[in-house]
C-alpha positions as CSV (number, residue, x, y, z in Angstrom):
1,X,0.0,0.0,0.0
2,X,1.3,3.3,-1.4
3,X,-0.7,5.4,1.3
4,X,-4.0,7.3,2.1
5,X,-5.0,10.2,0.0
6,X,-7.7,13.1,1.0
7,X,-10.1,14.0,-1.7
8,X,-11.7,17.3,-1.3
9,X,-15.1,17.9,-3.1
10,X,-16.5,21.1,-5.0
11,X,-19.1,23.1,-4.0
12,X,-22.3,22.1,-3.4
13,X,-21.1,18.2,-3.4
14,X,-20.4,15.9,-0.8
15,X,-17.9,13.0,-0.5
16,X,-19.7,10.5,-1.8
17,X,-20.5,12.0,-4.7
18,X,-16.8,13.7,-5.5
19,X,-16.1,9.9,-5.1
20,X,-19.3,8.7,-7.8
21,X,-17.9,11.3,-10.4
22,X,-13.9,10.0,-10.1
23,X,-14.4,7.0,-10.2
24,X,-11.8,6.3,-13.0
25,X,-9.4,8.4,-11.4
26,X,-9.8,6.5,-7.7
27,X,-9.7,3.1,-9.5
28,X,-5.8,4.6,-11.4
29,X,-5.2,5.9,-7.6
30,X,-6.0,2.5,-6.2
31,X,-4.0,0.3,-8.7
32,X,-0.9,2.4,-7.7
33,X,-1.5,1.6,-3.8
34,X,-3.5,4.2,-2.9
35,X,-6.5,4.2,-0.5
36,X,-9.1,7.3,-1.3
37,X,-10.8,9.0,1.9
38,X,-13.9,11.8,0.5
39,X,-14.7,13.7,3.5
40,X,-17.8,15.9,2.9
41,X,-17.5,19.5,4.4
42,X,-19.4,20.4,7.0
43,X,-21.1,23.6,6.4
44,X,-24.8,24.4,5.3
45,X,-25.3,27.4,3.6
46,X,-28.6,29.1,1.9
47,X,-27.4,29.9,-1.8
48,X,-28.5,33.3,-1.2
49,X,-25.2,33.4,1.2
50,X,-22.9,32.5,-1.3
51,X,-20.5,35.3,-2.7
52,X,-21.3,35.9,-6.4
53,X,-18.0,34.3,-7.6
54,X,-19.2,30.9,-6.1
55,X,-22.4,30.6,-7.2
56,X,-21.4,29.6,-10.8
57,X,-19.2,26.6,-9.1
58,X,-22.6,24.4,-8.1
59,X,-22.2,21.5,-9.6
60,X,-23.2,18.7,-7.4
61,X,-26.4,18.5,-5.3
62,X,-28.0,20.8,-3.2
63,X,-29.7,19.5,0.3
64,X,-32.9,20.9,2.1
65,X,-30.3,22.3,4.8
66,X,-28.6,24.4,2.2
67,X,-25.7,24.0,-0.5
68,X,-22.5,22.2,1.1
69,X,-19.5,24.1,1.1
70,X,-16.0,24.6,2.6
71,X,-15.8,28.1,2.3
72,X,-18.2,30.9,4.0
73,X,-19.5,34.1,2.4
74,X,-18.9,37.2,4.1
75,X,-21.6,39.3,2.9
76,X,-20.8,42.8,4.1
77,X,-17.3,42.7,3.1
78,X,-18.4,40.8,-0.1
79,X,-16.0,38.4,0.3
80,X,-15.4,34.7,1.5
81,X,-13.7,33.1,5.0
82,X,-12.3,29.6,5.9
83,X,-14.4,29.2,8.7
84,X,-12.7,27.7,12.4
85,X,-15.9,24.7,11.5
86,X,-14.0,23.6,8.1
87,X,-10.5,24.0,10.2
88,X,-11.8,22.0,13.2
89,X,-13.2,19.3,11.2
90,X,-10.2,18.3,8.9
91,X,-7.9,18.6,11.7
92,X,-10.3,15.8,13.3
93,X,-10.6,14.1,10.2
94,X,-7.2,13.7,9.3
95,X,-6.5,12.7,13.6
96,X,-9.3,10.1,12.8
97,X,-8.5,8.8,9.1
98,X,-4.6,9.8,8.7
99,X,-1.8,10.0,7.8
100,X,-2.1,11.1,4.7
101,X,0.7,11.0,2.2
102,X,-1.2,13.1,-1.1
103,X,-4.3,15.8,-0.8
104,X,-6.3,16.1,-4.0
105,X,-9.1,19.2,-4.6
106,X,-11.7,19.8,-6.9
107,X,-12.4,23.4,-7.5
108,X,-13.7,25.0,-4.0
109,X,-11.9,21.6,-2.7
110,X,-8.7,22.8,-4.7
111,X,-8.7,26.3,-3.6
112,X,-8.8,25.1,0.4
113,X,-6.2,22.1,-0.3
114,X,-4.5,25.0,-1.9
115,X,-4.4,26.8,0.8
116,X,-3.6,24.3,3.4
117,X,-0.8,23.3,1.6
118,X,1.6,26.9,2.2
119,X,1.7,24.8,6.1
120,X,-0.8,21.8,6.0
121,X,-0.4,21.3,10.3
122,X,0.2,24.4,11.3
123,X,-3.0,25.9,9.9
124,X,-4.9,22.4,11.3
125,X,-2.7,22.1,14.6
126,X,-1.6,19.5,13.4
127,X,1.3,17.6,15.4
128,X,4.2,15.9,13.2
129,X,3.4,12.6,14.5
130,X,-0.4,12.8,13.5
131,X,0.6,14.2,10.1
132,X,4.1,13.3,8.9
133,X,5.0,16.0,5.8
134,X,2.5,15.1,2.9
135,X,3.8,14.2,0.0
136,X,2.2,15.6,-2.8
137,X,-0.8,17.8,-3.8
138,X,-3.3,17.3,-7.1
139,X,-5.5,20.6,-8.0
140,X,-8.2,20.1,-10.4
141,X,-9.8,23.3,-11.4
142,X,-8.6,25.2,-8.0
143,X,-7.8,28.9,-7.7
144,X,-6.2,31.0,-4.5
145,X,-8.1,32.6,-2.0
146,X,-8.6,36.2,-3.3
147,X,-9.2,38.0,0.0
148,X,-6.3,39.9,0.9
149,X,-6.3,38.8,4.4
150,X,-4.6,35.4,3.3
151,X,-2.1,36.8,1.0
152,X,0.8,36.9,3.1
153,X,0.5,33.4,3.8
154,X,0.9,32.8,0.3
155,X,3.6,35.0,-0.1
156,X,5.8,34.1,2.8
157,X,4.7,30.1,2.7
158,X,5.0,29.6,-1.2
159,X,3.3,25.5,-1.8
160,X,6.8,23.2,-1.5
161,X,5.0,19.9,-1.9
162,X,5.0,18.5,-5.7
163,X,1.5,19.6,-6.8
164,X,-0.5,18.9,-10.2
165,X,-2.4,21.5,-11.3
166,X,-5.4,20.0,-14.0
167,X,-6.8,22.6,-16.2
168,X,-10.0,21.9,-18.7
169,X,-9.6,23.7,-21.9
170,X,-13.7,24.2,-21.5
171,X,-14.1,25.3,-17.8
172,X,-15.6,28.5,-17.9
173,X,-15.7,28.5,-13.8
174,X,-12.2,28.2,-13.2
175,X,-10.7,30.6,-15.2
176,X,-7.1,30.2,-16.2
177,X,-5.7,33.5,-14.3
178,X,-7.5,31.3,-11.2
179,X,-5.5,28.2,-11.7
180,X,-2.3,30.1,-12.9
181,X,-2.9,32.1,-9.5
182,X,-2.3,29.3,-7.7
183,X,0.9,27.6,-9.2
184,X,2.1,30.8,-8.7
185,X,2.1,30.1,-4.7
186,X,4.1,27.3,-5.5
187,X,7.8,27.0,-5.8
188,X,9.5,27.0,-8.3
189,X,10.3,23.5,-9.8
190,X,7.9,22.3,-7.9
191,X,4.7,22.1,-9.9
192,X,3.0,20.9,-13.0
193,X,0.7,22.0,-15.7
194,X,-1.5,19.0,-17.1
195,X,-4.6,20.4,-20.1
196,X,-7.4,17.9,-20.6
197,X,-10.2,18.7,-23.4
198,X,-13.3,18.9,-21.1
199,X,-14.5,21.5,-18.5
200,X,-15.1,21.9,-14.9
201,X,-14.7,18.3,-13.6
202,X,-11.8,15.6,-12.7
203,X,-11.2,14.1,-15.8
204,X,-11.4,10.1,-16.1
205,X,-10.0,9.4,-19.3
206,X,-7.4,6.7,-20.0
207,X,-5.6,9.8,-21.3
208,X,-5.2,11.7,-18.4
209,X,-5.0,9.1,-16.2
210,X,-1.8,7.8,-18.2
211,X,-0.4,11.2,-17.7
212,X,-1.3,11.0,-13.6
213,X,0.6,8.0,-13.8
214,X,3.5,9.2,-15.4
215,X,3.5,12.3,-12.7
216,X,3.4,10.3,-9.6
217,X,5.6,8.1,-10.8
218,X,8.3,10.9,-11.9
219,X,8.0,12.4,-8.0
220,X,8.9,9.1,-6.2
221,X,5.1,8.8,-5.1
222,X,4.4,5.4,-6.5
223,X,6.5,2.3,-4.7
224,X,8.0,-0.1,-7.5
């Protein structure tokens, strides 16, 4: 066994069905060692709450508690927050479920793996022994947090991990200046730039998942 990985969904999904719509991709995860955890976020939110930027990223299912989402809006400075709920819970979950040795994030999911990844334990209090340095990180369609409040983490704790950063050529919700925001808070030499033909989704295809392959194995994250 290769390791654990945490999926993080999109907006308005859950765990279960990030992990219904990768299926391909967990299957290529799997047959390199890896076992696939899909946490679903713990926040309810009216879609009325959600900042105007987020409301285009619904793409999964709404409940009759609200949309599901990572991220909070902050309506009067028309903006969004990492709430201490999101915090609280993946510290537990990764106490609970972890080690982890790779994060992957879809979109909203992207955007807080993203984030997490300039210090993954200190922003979770996180002790080294519960979370040992993880290994690498996978964005698909992720941006960085725009508020300015978080951009000297960014700046001073540039992403060191080896991170993927999946692009579709038709997603008109991540916008490339989003995505390319984001390696940007990575190091240099440190990240990759992988195009697939569809939009705003993890692709499956043999394709892509050759690529993934090929990226793993190039970054020592696949035992022979």
């Amino acid at each position: 066994m290769s390791g654990k990985v945490l999926m993080l969904h999109g907006l308005a999904q859950s765990g279960d069905y990030f992990a219904s719509k990768t299926k391909g991709f967990r299957q290529e995860m799997e047959r390199m060692g890896y076992e696939l955890y899909y946490p679903t976020a713990p926040n309810r939110f009216p879609g009325a709450d959600l900042p105007d930027d987020m409301i285009a990223d619904i793409s999964g299912t709404k409940t009759d508690d609200g949309v599901i989402a990572w991220l909070q809006n902050d309506s009067i400075n028309r903006t969004y927050f990492l709430p201490e709920t999101t915090v609280q819970y993946l510290h537990d979950y990764v106490v609970t479920n972890g080690p982890f040795d790779g994060v992957v994030g879809f979109s909203q999911g992207a955007g807080v793996a993203g984030y997490l990844m300039t210090d993954f334990n200190g922003l979770l209090n996180l002790k080294d022994e519960e979370q040992p340095p993880i290994k690498f990180f996978i964005s698909c369609s992720g941006f960085r947090f725009r508020p300015e409040v978080y951009q000297r983490q960014y700046d001073e704790h540039p992403i060191k991990v080896p991170s993927l950063h999946i692009q579709g050529q038709l997603d008109t919700v991540s916008e490339p200046e989003k995505v390319q925001a984001l390696m940007a808070s990575c190091q240099e030499g440190t990240k990759t730039h992988i195009m697939h033909a569809g939009g705003h989704f993890v692709p499956n295809s043999k394709s892509f998942l050759k690529k993934l392959a090929a990226w793993l194995e190039s970054i020592g994250a696949v035992e022979p």
